[in-house]
C-alpha positions in Angstrom: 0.0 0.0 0.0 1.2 3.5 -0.8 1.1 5.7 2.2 -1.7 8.4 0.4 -3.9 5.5 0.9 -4.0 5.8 4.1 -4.9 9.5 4.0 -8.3 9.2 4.3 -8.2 7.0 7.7 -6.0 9.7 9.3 -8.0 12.0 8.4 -10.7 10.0 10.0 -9.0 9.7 13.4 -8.7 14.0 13.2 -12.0 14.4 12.6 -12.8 11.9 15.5 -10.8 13.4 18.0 -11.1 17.2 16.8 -13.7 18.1 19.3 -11.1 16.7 22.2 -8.6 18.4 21.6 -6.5 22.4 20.3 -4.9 20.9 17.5 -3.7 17.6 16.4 -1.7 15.9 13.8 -0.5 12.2 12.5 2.7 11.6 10.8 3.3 8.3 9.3 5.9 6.6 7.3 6.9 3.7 5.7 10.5 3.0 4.3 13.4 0.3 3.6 16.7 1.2 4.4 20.5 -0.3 4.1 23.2 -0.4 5.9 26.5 -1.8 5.4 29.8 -1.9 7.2 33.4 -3.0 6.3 36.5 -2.8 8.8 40.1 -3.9 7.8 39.0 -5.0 4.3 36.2 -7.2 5.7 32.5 -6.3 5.5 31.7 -7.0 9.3 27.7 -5.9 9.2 25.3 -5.8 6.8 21.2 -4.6 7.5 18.5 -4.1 5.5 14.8 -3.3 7.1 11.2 -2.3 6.2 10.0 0.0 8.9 6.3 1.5 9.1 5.4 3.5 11.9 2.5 6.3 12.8 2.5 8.8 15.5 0.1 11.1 16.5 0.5 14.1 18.5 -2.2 16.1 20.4 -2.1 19.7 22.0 -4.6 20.4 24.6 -4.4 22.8 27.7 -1.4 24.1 26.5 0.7 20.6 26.6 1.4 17.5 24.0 0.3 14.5 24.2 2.8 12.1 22.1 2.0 8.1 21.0 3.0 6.3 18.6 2.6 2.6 17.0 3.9 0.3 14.0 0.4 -0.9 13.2 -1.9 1.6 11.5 -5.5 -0.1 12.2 -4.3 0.9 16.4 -4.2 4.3 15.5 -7.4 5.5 17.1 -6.6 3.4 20.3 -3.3 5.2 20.3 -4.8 8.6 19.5 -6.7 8.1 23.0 -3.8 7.6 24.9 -2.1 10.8 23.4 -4.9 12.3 24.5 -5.0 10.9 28.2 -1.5 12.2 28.4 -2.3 15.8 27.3 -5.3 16.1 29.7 -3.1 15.0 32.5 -0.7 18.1 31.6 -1.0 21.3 31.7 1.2 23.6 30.0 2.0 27.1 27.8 2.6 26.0 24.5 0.7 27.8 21.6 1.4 27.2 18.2 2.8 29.6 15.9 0.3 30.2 13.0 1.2 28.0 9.8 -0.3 28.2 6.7 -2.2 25.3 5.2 -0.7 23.3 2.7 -1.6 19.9 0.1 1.3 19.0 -1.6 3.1 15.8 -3.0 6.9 16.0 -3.4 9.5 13.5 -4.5 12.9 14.2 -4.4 15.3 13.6 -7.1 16.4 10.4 -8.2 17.7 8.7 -11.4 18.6 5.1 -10.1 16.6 3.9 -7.0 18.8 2.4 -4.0 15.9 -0.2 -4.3 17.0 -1.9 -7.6 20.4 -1.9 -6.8 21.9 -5.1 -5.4 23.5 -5.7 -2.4 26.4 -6.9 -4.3 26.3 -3.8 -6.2 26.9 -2.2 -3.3 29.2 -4.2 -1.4 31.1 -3.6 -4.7 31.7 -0.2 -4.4 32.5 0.0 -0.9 35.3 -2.6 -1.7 36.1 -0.6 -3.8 36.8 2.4 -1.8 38.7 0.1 0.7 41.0 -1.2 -1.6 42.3 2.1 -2.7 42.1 4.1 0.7 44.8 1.1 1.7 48.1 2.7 0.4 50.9 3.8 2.2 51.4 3.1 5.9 47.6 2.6 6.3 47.0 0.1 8.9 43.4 0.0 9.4 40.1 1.2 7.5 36.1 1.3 8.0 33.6 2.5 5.1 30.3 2.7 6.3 27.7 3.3 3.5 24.0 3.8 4.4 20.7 4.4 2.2 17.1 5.0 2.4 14.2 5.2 0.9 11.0 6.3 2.7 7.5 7.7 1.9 6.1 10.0 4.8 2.1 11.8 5.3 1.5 14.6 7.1 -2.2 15.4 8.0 -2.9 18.1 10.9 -6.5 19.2 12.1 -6.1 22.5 10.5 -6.0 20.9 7.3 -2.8 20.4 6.3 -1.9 17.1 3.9 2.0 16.5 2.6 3.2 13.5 1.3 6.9 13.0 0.5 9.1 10.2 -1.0 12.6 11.0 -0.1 15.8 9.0 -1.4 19.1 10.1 0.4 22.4 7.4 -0.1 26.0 8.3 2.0 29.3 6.9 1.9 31.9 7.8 4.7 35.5 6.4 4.9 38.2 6.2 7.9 41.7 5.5 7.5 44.4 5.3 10.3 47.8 5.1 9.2 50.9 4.3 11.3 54.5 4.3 11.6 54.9 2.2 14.6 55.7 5.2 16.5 52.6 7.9 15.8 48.9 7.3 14.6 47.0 9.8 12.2 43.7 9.6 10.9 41.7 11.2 8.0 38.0 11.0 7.1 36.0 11.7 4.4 32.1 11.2 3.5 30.2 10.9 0.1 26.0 11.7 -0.4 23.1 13.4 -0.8 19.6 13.3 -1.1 19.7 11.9 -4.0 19.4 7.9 -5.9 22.5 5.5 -6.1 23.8 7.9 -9.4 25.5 10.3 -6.8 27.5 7.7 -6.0 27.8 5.8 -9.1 29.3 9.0 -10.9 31.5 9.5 -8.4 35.2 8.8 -8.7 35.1 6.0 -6.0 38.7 5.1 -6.7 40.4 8.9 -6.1 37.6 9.1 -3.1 39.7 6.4 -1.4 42.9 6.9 -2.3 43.1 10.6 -1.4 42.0 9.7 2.3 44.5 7.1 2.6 47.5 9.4 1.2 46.8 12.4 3.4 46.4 10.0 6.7 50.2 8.2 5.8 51.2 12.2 4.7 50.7 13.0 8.2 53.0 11.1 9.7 55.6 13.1 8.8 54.0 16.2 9.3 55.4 18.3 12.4 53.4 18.8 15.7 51.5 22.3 15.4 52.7 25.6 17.2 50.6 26.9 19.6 49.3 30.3 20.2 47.4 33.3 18.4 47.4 33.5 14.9 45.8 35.2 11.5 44.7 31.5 10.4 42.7 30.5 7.3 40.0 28.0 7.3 39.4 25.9 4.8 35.8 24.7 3.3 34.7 21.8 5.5 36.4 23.7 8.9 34.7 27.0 7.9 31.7 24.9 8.0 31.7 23.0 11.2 32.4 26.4 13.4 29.3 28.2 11.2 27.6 24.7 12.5 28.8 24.3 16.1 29.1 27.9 17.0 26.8 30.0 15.3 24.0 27.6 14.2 23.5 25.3 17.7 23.7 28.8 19.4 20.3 30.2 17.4 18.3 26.8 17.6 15.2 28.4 19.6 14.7 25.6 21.8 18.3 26.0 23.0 17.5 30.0 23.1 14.3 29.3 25.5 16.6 27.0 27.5 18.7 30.1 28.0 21.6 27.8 26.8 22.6 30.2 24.0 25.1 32.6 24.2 23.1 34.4 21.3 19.7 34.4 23.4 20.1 38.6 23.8 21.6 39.6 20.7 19.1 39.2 18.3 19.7 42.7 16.1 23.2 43.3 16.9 26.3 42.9 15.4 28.4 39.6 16.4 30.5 39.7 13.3 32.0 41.9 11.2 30.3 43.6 8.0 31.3 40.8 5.1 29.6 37.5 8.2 26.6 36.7 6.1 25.1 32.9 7.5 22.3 30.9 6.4 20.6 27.7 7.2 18.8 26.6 3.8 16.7 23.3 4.4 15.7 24.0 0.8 18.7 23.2 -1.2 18.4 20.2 -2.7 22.2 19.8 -3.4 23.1 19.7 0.4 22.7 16.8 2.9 20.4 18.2 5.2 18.0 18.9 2.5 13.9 18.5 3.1 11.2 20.1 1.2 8.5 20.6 4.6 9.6 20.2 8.5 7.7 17.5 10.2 4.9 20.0 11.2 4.2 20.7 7.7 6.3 24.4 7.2 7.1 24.6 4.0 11.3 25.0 4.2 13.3 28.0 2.6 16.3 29.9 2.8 16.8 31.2 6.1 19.5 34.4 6.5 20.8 34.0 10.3 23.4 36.5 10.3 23.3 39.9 7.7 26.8 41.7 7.5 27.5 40.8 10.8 24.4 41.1 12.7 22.3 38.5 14.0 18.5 38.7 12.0 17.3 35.2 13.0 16.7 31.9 15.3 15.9 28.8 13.6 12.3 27.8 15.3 9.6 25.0 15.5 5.9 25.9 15.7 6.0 25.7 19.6 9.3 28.0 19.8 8.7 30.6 17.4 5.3 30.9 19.4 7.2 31.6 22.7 9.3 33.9 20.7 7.0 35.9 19.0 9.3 34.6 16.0 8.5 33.9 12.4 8.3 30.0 11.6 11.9 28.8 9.4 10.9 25.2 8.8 13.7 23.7 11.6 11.2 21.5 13.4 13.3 17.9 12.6 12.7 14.5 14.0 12.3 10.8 13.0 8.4 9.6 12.6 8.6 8.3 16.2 10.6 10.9 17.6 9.3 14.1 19.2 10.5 17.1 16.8 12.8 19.1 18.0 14.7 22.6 16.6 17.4 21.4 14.4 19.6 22.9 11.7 19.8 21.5 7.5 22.4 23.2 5.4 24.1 25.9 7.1 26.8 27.7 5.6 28.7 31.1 5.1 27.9 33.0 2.0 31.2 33.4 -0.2 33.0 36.6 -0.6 35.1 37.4 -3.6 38.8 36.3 -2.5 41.1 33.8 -4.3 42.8 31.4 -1.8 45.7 33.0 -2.5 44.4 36.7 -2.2 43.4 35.5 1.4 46.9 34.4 2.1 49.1 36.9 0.2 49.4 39.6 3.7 50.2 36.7 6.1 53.7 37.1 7.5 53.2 34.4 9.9 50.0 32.5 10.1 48.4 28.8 10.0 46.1 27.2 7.3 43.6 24.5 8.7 42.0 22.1 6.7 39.4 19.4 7.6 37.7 18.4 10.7 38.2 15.9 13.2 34.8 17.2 15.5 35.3 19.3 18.4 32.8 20.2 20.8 31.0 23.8 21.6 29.4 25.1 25.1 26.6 26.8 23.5 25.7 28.5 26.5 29.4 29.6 27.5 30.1 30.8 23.9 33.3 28.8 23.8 34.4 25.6 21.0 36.9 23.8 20.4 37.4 22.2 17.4 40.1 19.4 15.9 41.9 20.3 12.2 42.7 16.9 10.4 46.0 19.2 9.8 47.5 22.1 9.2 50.3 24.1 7.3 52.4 27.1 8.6 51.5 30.6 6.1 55.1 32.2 5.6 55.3 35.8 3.9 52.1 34.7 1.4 53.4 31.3 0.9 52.8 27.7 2.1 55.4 26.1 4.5 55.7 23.7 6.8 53.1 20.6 7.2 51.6 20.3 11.0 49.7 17.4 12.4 47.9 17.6 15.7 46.3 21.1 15.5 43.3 22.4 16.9 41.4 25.7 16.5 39.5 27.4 20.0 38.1 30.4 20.8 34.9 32.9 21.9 32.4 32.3 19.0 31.7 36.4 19.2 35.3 37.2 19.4 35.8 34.4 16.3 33.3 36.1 14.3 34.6 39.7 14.7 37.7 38.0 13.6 36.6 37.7 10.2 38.7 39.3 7.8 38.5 37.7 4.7 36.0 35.6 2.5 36.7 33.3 -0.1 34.9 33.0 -3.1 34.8 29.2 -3.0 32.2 27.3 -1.9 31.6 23.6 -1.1 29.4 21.2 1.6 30.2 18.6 3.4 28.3 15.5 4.2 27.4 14.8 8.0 25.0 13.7 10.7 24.3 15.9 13.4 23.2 14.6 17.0 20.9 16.7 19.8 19.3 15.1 22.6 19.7 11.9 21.6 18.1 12.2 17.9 20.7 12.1 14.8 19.9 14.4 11.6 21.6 14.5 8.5 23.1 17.8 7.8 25.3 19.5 5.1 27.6 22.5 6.4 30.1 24.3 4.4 31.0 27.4 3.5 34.6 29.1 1.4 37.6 29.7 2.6 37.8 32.1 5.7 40.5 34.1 7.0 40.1 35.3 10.9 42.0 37.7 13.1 44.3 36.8 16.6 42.8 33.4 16.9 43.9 30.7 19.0 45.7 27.8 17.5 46.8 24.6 20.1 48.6 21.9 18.8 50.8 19.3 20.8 53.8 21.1 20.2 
């Protein structure tokens, strides 16, 4: 059964419970999914599974009632018991106003992970293995994941969505060694998208790269530490716009007064050339979805313009508390309760060349990559892991440093900002927050940034 067929018995079990309740909504979804896992050239798990579950949700007195069941024909029973729970609450929450919306979407596909064979895909990650094992590599794990899943929306106020979403990723690890020091390097593959993005891909260079760099490192020299004019490459540009800027204006985090941004909205906490967004719209980046999972239609969200902060990423219950307008950031899994979360976020690209941005640096430090860091939200303090690093010398690459990390006051950081690139490139991730894991993109150019403050193990 397709999932609109089931339309009309949600919409059956609204009408039902209506009277009972402020508002109300079912979200349902059916799906098959992949995963596959291979460590030291041997593929060590393989699953494959057909999920369908339903939730409901239910808003009375001011607080939710939540239930949720894999068996569709025990949906009323269930939509009982969500309301039970509500009526034994009592609570604040009203609703941002939403507009009402039918729509069918399918995201963009050309092959379907569903007609490609297991072996097919076994194939490929074999295939990145084998060439991510060059050098002094010692040990490997490729971990490639896909899904397929067909989700309905239906809320008392009349909204009806249905989407069929694809999204396939592929993410490598290789540690090399030289029976003395151990360096790593990572990289990840996807989108929402069929098996063609990774088909097309050059599978074999994927591999081999990550394996070159990690063995490269072990001759690279331990990293300096101190304050520096450092440049940022694309993927580290993007995880501090994603740890330290976009976590910091999730509005549930605001409300939670765990934001460091909660009382700056409309002032400057970067300099004039800081424009940020968080675009759940763009179907090119990983964190891509056409409507949150309280039906908001999704769209290109400016969170910082030149410099000053314009916007929190909300939900229908935090924007309401806010007084905020609604982004499209309420994220979950069908069974999950949704929660404020970011999609693509990114800095918009300036006009620099990489090597306009390192031409007046007499003595600075050029990160690249990310090895995950971590970011007190509330504190306004990160710090975050460079897969490595080389020295900036009078305008000119020198010295190759391993071992470097990059810390700092995000407001400081972001007055720091000196210099924009006019490259531009995402990166592939999954993002966790209280306990539920989202897939993200994050990305940005090349950045430059003023005094900041470099550790390494040197």
């Amino acid at each position: 059964l397709k999932m609109e067929e089931h339309i009309d018995l949600f919409k059956k079990i609204l009408t039902k419970i209506e009277d009972k309740v402020d508002y109300a909504d079912i979200r349902a979804g059916k799906g098959n999914n992949t995963s596959i896992i291979m460590k030291d050239n041997q593929i060590q798990e393989i699953n494959t599974g057909l999920s369908t579950v339903a939730r409901i949700r239910v808003l009375n007195n001011g607080a939710w009632g939540f239930a949720s069941t894999n068996d569709f024909s025990k949906l009323e029973e269930i939509s009982e018991k969500a309301i039970k729970i509500s009526n034994s609450l009592t609570g604040d929450i009203e609703l941002a106003e939403c507009e009402i919306v039918e729509d069918k979407v399918k995201t963009d596909r050309k092959i379907s992970v569903s007609d490609v064979t297991i072996e097919d895909k076994k194939e490929l990650i074999q295939e990145a293995n084998k060439a991510s094992n060059v050098g002094k590599v010692v040990s490997t794990t490729v971990s490639y994941s896909d899904g397929e899943s067909q989700t309905a929306f239906v809320s008392s106020e009349g909204s009806e969505i249905l989407v069929d979403s694809s999204r396939v990723a592929l993410a490598l690890n290789a540690v090399a060694s030289n029976g003395e020091l151990i360096q790593f390097n990572h990289g990840s593959l996807g989108g929402v998208k069929g098996f063609e993005i990774l088909q097309d891909a050059d599978i074999e260079s994927f591999g081999r790269k990550i394996g070159e760099k990690a063995t490269e490192l072990l001759d690279a020299k331990p990293a300096p530490s101190g304050r520096f004019t450092i440049v940022a490459d694309n993927n580290l540009t993007g995880v501090f716009i994603h740890e330290a800027v976009g976590h910091a204006v999730e509005a549930d985090l605001v409300l939670q007064d765990d934001s460091i941004l909660h009382d700056q909205m409309n002032k400057k906490i970067g300099t004039d050339i800081v424009n940020i967004y968080d675009d759940s719209s763009y179907k090119d980046g990983f964190g891509y979805y056409p409507y949150d999972v309280e039906g908001v239609k999704t769209r290109k969200n400016q969170i910082v313009k030149n410099g000053e902060l314009v916007s929190f990423l909300t939900s229908r219950e935090s924007a309401g508390k806010l007084g905020l307008p609604l982004t499209g950031n309420a994220r979950s899994s069908v069974s999950d309760q949704p929660i404020v979360r970011m999609s693509n976020t990114f800095l918009e690209p300036g006009d620099l060349s990489f090597e306009e941005l390192i031409e007046d640096i007499k003595d600075g430090i050029y990160l690249k990559g990310s090895r995950g860091g971590q970011v007190d939200t509330g504190k306004g303090i990160f710090q975050f892991n460079a897969t490595e690093a080389y020295k900036i010398e009078n305008g000119e690459l020198a010295d190759h440093f391993r071992d470097v990390s990059l810390s700092g006051n995000i407001l400081e950081t972001l007055k720091g900002v000196d210099g924009i690139g006019s490259d531009f490139k995402l990166s592939v991730g999954y993002c966790g927050k209280g306990g539920q894991t989202a897939p993200v993109g994050d990305g940005g150019p090349h950045t430059r940034i003023l005094n900041a403050m470099v550790g390494g193990s040197s």
